[in-house]
ROLUM-691189 format. One record per residue: residue number from 1; residue in three letters; x, y, z of N, C-alpha, C, O in turn. Coordinates in steps of 0.05 Angstrom, whole numbers. Example, Ala and Ser with C-alpha at 12.3 -4.5 7.8 and 13.67 -1.06 7.14 Angstrom:
! ROLUM-691189
+-----+---------+--------+--------+--------+--------+--------+--------+--------+--------+--------+--------+--------+--------+
! num ! residuo !    nc1 !    nc2 !    nc3 !   cac1 !   cac2 !   cac3 !    cc1 !    cc2 !    cc3 !    oc1 !    oc2 !    oc3 !
+-----+---------+--------+--------+--------+--------+--------+--------+--------+--------+--------+--------+--------+--------+
!   1 !     ALA !    264 !   -114 !    156 !    246 !    -90 !    156 !    264 !    -66 !    156 !    285 !    -66 !    169 !
!   2 !     SER !    257 !    -45 !    142 !    273 !    -21 !    143 !    258 !      1 !    157 !    268 !     23 !    161 !
+-----+---------+--------+--------+--------+--------+--------+--------+--------+--------+--------+--------+--------+--------+
This chain:
! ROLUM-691189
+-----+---------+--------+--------+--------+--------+--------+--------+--------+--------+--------+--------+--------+--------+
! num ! residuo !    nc1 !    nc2 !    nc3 !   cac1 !   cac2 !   cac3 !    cc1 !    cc2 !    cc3 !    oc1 !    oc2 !    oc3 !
+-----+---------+--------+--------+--------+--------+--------+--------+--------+--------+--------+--------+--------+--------+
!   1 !     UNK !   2262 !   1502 !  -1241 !   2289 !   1494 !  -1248 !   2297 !   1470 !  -1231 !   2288 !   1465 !  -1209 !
!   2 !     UNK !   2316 !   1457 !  -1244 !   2326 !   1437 !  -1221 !   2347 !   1447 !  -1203 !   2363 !   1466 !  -1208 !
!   3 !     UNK !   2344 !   1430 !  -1179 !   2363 !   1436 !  -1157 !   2392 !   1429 !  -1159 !   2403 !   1407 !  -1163 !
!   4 !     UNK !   2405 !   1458 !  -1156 !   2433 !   1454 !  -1162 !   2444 !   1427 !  -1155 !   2429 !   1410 !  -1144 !
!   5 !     UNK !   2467 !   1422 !  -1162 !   2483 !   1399 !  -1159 !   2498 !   1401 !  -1138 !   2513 !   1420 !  -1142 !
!   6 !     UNK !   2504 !   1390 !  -1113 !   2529 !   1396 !  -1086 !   2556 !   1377 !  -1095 !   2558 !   1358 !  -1110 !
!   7 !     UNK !   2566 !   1385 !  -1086 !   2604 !   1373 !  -1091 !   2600 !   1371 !  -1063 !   2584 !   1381 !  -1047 !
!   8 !     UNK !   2624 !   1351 !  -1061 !   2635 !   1339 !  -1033 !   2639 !   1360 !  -1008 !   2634 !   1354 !   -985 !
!   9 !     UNK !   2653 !   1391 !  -1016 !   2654 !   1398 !  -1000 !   2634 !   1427 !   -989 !   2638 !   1447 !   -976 !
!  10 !     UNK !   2603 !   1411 !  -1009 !   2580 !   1436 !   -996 !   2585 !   1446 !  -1021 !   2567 !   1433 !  -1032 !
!  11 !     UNK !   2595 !   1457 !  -1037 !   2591 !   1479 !  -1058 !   2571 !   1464 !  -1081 !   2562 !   1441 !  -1086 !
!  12 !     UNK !   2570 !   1491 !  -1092 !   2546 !   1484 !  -1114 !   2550 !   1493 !  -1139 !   2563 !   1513 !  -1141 !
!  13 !     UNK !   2541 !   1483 !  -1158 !   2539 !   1490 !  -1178 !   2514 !   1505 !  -1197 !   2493 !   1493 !  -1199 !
!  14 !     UNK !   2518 !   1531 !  -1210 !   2500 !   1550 !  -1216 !   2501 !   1557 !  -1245 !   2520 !   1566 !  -1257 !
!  15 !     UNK !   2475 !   1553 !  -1255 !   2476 !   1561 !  -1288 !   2471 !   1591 !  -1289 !   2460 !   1607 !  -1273 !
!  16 !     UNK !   2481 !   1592 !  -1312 !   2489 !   1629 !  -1320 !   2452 !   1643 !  -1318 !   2444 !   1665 !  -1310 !
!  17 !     UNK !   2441 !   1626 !  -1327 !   2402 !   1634 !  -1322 !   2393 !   1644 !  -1291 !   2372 !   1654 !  -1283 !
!  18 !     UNK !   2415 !   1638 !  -1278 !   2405 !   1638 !  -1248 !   2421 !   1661 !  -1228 !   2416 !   1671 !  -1206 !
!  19 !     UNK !   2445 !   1662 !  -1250 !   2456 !   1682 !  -1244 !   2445 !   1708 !  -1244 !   2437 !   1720 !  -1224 !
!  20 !     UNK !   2445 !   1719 !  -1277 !   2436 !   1740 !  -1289 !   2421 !   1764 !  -1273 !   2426 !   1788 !  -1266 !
!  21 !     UNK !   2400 !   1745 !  -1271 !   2382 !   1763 !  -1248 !   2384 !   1778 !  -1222 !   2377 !   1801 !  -1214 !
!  22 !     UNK !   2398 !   1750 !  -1212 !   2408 !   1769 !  -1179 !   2421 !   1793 !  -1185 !   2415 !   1813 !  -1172 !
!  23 !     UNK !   2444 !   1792 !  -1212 !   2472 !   1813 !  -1220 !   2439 !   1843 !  -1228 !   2439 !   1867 !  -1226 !
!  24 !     UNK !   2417 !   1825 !  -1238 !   2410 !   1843 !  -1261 !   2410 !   1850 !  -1281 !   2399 !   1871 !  -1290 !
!  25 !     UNK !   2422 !   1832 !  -1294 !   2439 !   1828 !  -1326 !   2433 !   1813 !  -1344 !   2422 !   1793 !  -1334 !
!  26 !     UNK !   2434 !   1813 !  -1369 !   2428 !   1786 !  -1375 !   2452 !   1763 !  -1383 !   2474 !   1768 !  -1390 !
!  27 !     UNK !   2445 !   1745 !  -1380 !   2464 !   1724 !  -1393 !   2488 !   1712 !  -1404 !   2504 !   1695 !  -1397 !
!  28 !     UNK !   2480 !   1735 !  -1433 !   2505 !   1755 !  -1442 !   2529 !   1770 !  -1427 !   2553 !   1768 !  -1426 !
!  29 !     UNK !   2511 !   1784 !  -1419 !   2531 !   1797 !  -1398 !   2542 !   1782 !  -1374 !   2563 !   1790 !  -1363 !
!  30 !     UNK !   2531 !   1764 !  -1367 !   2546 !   1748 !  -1345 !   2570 !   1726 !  -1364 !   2592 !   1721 !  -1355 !
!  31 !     UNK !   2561 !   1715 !  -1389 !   2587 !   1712 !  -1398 !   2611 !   1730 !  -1411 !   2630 !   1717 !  -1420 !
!  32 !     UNK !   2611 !   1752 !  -1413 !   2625 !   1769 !  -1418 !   2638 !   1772 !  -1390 !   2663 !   1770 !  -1391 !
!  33 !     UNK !   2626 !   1775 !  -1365 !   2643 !   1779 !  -1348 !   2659 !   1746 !  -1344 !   2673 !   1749 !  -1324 !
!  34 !     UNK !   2660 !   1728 !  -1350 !   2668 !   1704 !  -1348 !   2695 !   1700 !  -1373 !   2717 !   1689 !  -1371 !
!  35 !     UNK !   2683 !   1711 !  -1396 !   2706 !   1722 !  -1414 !   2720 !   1738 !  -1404 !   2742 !   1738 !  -1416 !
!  36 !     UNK !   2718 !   1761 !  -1381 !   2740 !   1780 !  -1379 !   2758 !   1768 !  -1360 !   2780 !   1779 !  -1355 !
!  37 !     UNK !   2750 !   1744 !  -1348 !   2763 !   1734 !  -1326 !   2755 !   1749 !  -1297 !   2769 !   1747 !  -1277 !
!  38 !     UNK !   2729 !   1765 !  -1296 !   2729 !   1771 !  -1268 !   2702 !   1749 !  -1253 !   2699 !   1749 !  -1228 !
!  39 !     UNK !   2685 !   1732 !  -1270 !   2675 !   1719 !  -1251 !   2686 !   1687 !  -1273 !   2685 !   1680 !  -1297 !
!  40 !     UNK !   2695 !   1674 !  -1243 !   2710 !   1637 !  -1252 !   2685 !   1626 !  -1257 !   2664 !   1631 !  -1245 !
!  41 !     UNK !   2691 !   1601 !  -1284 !   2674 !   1584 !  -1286 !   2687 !   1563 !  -1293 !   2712 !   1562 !  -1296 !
!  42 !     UNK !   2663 !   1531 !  -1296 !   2681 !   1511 !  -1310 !   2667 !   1510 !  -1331 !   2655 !   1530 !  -1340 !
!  43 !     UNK !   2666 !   1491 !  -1338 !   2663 !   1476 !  -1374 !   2657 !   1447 !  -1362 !   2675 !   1430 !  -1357 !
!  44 !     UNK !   2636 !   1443 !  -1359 !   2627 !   1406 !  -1374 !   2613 !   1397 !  -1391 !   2590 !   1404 !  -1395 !
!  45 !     UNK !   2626 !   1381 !  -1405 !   2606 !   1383 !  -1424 !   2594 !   1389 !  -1445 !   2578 !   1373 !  -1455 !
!  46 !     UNK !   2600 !   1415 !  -1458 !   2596 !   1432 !  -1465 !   2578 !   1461 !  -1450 !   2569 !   1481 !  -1461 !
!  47 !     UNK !   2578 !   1455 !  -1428 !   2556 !   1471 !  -1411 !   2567 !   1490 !  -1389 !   2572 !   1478 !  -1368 !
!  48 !     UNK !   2570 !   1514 !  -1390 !   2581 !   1534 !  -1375 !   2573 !   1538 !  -1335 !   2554 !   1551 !  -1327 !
!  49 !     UNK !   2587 !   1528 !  -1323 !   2585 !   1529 !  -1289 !   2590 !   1555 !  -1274 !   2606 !   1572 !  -1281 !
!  50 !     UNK !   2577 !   1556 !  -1254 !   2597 !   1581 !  -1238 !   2593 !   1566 !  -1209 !   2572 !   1557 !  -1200 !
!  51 !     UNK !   2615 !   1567 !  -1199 !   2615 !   1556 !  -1167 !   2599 !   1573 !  -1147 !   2601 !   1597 !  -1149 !
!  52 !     UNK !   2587 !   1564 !  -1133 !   2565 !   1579 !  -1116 !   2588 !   1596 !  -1100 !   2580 !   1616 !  -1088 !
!  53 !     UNK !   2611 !   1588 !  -1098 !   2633 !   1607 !  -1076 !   2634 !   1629 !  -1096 !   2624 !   1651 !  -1096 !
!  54 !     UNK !   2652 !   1613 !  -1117 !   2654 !   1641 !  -1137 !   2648 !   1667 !  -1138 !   2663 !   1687 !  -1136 !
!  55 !     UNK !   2613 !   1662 !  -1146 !   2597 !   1678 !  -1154 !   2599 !   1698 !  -1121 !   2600 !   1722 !  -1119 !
!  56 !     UNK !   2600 !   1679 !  -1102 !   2589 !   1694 !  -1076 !   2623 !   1713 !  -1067 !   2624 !   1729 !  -1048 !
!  57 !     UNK !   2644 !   1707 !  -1083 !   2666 !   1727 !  -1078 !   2660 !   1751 !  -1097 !   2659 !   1775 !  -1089 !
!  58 !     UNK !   2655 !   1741 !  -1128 !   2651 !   1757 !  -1151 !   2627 !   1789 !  -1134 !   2630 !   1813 !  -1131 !
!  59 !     UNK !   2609 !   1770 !  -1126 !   2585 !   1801 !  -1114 !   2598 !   1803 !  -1091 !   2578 !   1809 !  -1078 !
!  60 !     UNK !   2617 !   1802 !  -1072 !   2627 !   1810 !  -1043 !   2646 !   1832 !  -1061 !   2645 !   1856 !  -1054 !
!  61 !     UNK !   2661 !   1826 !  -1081 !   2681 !   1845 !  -1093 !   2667 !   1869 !  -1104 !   2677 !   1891 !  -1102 !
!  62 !     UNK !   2639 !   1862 !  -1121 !   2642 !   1886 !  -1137 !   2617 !   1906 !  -1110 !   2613 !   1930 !  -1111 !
!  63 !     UNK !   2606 !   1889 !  -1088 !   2591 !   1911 !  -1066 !   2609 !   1925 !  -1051 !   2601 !   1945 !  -1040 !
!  64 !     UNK !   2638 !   1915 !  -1049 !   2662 !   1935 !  -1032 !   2659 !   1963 !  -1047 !   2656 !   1985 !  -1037 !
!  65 !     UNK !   2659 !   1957 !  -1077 !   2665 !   1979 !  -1097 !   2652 !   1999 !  -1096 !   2659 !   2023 !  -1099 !
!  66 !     UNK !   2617 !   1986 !  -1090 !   2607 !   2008 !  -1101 !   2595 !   2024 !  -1061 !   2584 !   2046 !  -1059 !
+-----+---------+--------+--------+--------+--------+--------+--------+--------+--------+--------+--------+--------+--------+
């Protein structure tokens, strides 16, 4: 795969393919959770983002839970 993209202040940007896995999930399911509003994304493009913070609050929230 190619190497994420960095923004000015260190963060990164992460396609939903790269996600999935770590969650365990597929794809699907990581945009459904993006539809429910519990993990943020952007839109460029036509092409679905998740901020490398994001994702890293999204799994800090749901490991408190379980």
């Amino acid at each position: 795969m190619n190497t994420p993209a960095s923004l000015p202040n260190g963060d990164e940007f992460l396609l939903l393919p790269e996600i999935a896995p770590v969650l365990r999930c597929s794809v699907k399911t990581v945009r459904r959770l993006i539809q429910d509003g519990k993990l943020k994304s952007v839109k460029i493009r036509g092409r679905v983002f998740v901020l490398k913070s994001a994702f890293h609050d999204y799994f800090h929230r749901i490991k408190k839970t379980r």
